[in-house]
N, C-alpha and C positions, 0 to 999 in steps of 0.2 A: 141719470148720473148722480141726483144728488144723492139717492138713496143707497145706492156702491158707496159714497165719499162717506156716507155716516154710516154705513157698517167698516167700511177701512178704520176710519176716528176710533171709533169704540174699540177696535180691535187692536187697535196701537196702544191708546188709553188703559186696557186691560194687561197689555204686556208690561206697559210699565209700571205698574203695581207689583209686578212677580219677585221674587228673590232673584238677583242678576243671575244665577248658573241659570235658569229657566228663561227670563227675557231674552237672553241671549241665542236663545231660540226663533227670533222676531225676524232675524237676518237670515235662516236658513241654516239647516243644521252642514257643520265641514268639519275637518280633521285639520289638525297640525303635525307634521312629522314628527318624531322623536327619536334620537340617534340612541342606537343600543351601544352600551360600553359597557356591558358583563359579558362575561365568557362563561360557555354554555361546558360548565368542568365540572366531573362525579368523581368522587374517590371514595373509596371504604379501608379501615384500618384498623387492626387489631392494636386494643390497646392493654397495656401492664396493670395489676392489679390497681389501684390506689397509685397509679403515676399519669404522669400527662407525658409518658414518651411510648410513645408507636413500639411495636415488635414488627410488621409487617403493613403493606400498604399495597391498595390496587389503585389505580387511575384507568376508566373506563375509556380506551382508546379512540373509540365513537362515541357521542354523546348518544344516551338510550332513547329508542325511537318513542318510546310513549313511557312518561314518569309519573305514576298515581299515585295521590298522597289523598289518603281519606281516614277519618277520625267520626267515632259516634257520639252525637247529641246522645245522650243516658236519661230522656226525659220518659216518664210514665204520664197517661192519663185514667183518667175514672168515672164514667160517666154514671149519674144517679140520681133520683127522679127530682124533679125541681118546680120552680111554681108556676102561674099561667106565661110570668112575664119572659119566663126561660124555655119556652115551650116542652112545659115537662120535664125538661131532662135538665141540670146541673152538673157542670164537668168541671175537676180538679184537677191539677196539675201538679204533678211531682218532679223536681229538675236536680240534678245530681251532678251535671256540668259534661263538659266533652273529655272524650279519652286518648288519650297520646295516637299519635299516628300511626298508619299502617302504610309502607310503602312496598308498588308491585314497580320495579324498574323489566321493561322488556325490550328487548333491540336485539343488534348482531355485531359482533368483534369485527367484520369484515376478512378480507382476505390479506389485503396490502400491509406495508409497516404508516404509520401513522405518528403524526408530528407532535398529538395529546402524549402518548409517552415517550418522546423523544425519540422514534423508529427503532423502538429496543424490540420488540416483540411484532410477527407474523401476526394473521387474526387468530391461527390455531394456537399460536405459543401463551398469546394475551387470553383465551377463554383456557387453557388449560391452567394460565397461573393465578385466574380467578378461581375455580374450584378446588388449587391448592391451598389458597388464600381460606374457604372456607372449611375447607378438610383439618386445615391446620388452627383452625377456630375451634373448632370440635375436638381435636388432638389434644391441644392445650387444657382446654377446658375439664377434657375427660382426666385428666392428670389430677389437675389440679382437684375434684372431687374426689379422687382416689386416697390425696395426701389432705382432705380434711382444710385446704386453703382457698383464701377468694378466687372469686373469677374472674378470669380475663375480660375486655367489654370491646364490642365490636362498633365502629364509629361512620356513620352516613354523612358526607360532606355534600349539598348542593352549592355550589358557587355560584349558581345563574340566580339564585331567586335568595341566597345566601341562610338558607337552613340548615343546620346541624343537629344530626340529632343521633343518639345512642339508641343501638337498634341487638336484634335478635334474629336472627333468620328463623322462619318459622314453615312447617308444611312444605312440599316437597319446594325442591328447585329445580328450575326443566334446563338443561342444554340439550337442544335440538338440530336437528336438520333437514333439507327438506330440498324436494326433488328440481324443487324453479330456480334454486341457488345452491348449488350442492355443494358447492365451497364454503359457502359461509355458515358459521355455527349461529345459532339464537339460543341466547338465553332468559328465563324468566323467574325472577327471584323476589319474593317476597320477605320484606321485613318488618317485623315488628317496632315501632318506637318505644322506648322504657323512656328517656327524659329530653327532654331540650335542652340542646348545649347553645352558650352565649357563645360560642366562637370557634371556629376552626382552629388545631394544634397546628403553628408554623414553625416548632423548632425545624433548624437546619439541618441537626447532623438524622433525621427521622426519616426523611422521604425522599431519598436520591434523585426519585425520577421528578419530583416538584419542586428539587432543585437545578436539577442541570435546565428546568425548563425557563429558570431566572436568569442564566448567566447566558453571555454572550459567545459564539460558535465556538470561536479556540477552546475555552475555558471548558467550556461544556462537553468537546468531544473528549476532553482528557479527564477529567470527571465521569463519562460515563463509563472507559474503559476501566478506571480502578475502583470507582464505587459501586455500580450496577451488577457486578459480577456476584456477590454477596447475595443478592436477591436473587437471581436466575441459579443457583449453585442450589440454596433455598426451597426453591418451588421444586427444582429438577428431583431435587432427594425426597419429596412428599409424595405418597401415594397418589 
């Protein structure tokens, strides 16, 4: 026994020399809960040349079922011949930094109406006025190249992890479907990031549906009939 008791000692004695986040290991490792208080909310939105007010907005009526955000390390290496103490070889390193994000958002609009846009849209009506949403990013755009003026900029809101960032759809976009759920559309949409924004746009009069989702029932249901109509009238006349 004594020999157990002076491997314990030493083994206590050694924990307590550690940096506390690692002693605290001494007791066994556990968990402590943590209450989530973000909401899992996407939106994208077309924004005015050189203004901070919206032309158009989508609010993703499901949140997407997997949201990839990846960006390149831009590092080179070089390997070339070195001394005994480098066994031979000598490697440099060239670092140029990380390059703005690239997001693949992929999931399904569902079938049902949905309480994220305020039950404005079916799952068909909400993936159809996504791709008007993007068509009319493209529309605008191609205008504006025609007439020699800036470009419109398309805006990625994550509300769960609170990233914004100015993006470019790039390479194809898939809306899909598929014979296990034939109701429901999938889509998958890559975008490019161009910059980090410090902040989400919250004017009022910009995004009907992110406001009727602040006010209270009465308010909100009379709200959505005279302001939301503007949008759906919008999407319905786009290709």
């Amino acid at each position: 026994m004594s020999g157990i008791q002076s491997i314990f000692s030493g083994a206590v004695a050694a924990a307590s020399s550690l940096p506390i986040g690692i002693a605290a290991f001494e007791g066994g490792f556990r968990t402590v809960p943590v209450k989530n208080t973000t909401v899992a909310y996407y939106t994208l939105r077309i924004m005015a040349p050189s203004s901070i007010v919206p032309v158009a907005g989508y609010t993703f009526p499901i949140s997407p079922a997997n949201v990839r955000k990846e960006f390149t390390a831009l590092t080179n290496f070089y390997d070339v011949q070195g001394g005994a103490a480098q066994n031979g070889v000598a490697r440099y390193i060239d670092e140029y930094g990380n390059t703005p994000v690239i997001y693949t958002l992929e999931g399904t609009t569902g079938w049902k109406l949905h309480s994220t846009d305020n039950f404005l849209y079916t799952g068909m009506q909400s993936i159809q006025a996504v791709q008007a949403l993007l068509n009319q990013y493209a529309s605008l755009n191609a205008q504006q190249v025609q007439n020699g003026l800036p470009l419109f900029t398309m805006e990625f809101y994550d509300y769960f992890t609170g990233d914004y960032w100015q993006v470019v759809p790039v390479g194809p976009q898939i809306i899909s479907q598929d014979q296990s759920a034939p109701l429901f559309f999938r889509y998958r949409f890559r975008l490019v990031g161009v910059r980090n924004l410090s902040e989400a746009v919250t004017e009022s009069i910009v995004d009907p549906i992110l406001n009727v989702l602040s006010l209270a029932v009465g308010p909100a249901a009379s709200q959505t009939i005279s302001g939301i109509g503007n949008i759906v009238s919008n999407y319905l006349a786009l290709p």
